[in-house]
C-alpha positions as CSV (number, residue, x, y, z in Angstrom):
1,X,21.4,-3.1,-0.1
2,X,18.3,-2.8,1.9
3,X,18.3,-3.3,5.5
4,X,16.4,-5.3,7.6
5,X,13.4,-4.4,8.8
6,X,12.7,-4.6,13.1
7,X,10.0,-7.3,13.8
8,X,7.1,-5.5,14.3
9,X,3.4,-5.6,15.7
10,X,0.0,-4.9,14.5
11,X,-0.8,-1.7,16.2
12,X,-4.2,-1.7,14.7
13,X,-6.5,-3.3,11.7
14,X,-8.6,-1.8,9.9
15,X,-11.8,-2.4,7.2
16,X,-14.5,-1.0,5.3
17,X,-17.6,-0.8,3.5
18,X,-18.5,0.7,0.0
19,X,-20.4,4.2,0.9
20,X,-20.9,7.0,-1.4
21,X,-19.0,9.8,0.3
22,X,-18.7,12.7,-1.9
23,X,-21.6,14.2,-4.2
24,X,-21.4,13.2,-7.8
25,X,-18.4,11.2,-7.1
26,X,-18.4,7.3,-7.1
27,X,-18.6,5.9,-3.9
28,X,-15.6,4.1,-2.3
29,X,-14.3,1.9,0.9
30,X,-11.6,4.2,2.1
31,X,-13.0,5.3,5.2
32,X,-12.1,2.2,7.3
33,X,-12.9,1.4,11.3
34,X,-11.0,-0.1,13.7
35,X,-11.5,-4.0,13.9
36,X,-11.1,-5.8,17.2
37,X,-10.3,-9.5,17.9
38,X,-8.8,-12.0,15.1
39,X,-9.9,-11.2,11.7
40,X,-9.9,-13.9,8.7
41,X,-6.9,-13.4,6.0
42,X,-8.2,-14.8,2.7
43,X,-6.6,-14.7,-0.6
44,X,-8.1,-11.8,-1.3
45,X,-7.4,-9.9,2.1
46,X,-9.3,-9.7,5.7
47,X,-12.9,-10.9,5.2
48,X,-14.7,-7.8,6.5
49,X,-13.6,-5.5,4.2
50,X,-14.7,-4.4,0.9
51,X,-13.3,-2.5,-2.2
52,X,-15.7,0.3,-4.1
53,X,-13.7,-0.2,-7.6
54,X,-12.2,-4.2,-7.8
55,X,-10.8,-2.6,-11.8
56,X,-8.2,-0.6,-9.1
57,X,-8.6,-1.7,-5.6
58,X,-8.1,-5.2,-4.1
59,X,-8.3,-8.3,-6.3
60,X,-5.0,-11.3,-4.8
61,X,-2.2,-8.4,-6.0
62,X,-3.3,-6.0,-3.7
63,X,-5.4,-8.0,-0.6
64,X,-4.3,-6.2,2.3
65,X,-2.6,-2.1,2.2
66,X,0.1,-1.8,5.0
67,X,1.0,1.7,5.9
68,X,3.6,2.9,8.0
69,X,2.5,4.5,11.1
70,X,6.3,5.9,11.5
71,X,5.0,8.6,9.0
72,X,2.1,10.6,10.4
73,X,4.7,12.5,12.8
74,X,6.5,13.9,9.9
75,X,2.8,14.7,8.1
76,X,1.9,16.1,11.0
77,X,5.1,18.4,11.1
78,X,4.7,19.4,7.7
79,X,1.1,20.9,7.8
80,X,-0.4,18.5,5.7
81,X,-2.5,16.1,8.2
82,X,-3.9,17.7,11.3
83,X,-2.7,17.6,14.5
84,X,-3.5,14.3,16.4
85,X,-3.9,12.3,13.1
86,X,-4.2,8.5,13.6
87,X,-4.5,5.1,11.4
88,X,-6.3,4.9,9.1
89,X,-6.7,8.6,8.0
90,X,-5.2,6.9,4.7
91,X,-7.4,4.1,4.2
92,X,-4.8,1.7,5.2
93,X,-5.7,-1.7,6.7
94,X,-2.5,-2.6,8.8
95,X,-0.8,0.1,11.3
96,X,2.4,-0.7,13.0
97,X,5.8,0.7,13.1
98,X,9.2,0.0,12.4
99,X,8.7,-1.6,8.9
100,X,8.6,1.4,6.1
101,X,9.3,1.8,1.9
102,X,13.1,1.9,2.8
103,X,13.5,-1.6,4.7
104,X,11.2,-3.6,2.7
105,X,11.3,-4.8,-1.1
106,X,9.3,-6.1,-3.9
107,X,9.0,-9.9,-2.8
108,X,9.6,-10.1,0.5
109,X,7.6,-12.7,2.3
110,X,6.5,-11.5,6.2
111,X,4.8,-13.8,8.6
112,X,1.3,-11.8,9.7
113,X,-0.6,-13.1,12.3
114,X,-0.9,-16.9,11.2
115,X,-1.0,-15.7,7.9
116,X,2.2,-15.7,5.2
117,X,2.2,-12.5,2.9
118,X,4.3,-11.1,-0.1
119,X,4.8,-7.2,-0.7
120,X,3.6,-7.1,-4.9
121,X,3.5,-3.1,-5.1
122,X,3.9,0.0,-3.4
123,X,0.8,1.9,-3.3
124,X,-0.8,4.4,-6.3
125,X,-2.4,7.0,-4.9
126,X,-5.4,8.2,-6.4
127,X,-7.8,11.1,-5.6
128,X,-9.4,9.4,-3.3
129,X,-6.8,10.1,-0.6
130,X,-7.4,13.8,-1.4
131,X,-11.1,13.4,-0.9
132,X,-10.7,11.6,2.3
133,X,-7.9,13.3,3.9
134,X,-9.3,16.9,3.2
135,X,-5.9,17.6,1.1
136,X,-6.5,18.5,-2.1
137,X,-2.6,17.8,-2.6
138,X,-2.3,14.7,-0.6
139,X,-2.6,12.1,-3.5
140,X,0.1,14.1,-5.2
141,X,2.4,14.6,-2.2
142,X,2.3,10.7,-1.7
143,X,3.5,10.0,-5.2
144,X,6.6,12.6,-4.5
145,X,7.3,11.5,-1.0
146,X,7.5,7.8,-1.5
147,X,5.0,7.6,1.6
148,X,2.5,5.5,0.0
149,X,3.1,2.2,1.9
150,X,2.4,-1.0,0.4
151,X,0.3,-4.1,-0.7
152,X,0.5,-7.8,0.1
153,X,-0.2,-11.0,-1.8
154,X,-1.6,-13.7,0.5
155,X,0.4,-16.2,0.0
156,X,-0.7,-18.8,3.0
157,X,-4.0,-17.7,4.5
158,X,-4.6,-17.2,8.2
159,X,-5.4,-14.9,11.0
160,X,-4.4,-11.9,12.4
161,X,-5.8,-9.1,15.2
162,X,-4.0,-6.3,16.9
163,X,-0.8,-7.4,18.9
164,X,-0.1,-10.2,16.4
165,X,3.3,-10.1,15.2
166,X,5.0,-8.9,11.8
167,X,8.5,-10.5,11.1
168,X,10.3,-10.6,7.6
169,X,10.5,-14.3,6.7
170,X,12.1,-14.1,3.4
171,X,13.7,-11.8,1.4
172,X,13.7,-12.4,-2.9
173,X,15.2,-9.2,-4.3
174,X,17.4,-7.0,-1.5
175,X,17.8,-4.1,-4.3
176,X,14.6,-3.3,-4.9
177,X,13.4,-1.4,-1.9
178,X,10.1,-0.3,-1.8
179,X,10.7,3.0,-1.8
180,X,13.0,2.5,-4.7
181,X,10.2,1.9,-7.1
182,X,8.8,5.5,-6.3
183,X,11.0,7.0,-8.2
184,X,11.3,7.1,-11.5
185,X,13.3,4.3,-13.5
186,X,16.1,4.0,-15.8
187,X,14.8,2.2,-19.2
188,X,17.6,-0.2,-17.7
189,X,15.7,-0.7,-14.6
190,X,12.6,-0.5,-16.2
191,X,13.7,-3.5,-18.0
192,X,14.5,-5.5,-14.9
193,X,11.3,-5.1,-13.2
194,X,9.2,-6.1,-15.9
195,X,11.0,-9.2,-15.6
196,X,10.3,-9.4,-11.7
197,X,8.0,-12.3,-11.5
198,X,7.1,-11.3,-7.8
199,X,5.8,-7.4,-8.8
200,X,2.1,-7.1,-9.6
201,X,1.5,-7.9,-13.1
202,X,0.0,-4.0,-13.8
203,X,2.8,-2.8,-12.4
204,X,5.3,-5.1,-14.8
205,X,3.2,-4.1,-17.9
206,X,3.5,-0.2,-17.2
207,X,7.2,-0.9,-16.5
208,X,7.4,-3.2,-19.6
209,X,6.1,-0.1,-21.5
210,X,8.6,2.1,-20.2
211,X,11.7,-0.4,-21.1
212,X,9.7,-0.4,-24.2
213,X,10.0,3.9,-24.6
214,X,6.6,5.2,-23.5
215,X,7.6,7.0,-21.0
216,X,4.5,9.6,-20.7
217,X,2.1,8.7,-18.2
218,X,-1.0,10.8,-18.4
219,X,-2.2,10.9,-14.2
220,X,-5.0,13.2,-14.1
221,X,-7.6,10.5,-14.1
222,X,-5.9,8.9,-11.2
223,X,-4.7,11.7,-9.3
224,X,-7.5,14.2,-9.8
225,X,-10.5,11.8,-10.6
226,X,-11.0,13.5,-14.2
């Protein structure tokens, strides 16, 4: 059973342009900048920020990325982020603590700000967090951590700044942490959360596939950008 995840605040928001940041490499909105004072929470996430790539990026599955600030320490500690790191080194839009992979599911429904949000997916790092971090192995060390964070759904929208609260309204599906879907599945488990009507649809059709036997997943493209 998952616990229950400490009401929390927003520590900081974040949002950001398209810019082309890396020679012969398409551009991208990762690099994001601090955002003072409420900020509008559409459908399809906080109103001043943009996506380089809506195929991947954004889009009402993945409106707003939460990461947890509880994990730059231990990045930090390990060599892989500089000393004195902060949000949003990771392109993250939401920075708070308390609230991690291992306290929240698939489903659960949070009160942000005035807003109402769902977690729909954990997040798939591509090479872009390589590019932008200066780790060559940062995309890949996500994947095998199970640091990735998360996305929301916006399910009521609303408003939000830094020093709104965070609080767990509702949870769907206690089992399926977060964290738990970083790993890889059984075909049996596989099976059940392609049936999770609250998971992102891409993410029910890869897992559908899996239930299904195709179990080989080719991530260069995604991890290294070939």
């Amino acid at each position: 059973m998952t616990p229950t995840p400490p009401a929390s605040r927003i520590a900081g928001l974040f949002l950001g342009s398209v810019a082309a940041r890396w020679p012969g490499r398409p551009p991208s909105a990762i690099g994001k900048t601090r955002a003072d004072g409420l900020q509008q929470i559409t459908e399809l996430g906080f109103t001043g920020d943009a996506q380089a790539d809506p195929q991947h990026h954004g889009g009402p599955d993945k409106a707003i990325h939460h990461y947890p600030s509880d994990h730059y320490p231990q990045w930090m500690a390990e060599g892989q982020m500089p000393e004195g790191t902060v949000p949003a080194a990771f392109g993250e839009n939401i920075a708070a603590l308390g609230m991690t992979e291992t306290n929240l599911c698939i489903g659960d429904i949070l009160q942000l700000g005035t807003a109402v949000v769902q977690i729909s997916q954990g997040r798939q790092p591509c090479w872009k967090v390589s590019q932008h971090t200066g780790n060559p192995k940062m995309a890949y060390l996500f994947q095998k951590t199970g640091r990735t964070g998360w996305y929301y759904r916006v399910l009521e929208p609303g408003q939000a700044e830094a020093g709104s609260a965070i609080s767990l309204a509702e949870r769907l599906h206690p089992d399926w942490s977060v964290g738990r879907l970083s790993r890889k599945a059984t075909p049996q488990e596989a099976a059940a959360l392609a049936q999770l009507p609250e998971l992102a649809e891409g993410w029910r059709q890869a897992f559908a596939r899996m239930a299904g036997g195709d179990t080989a997943e080719d991530t260069s493209a995604r991890l290294l950008g070939s």
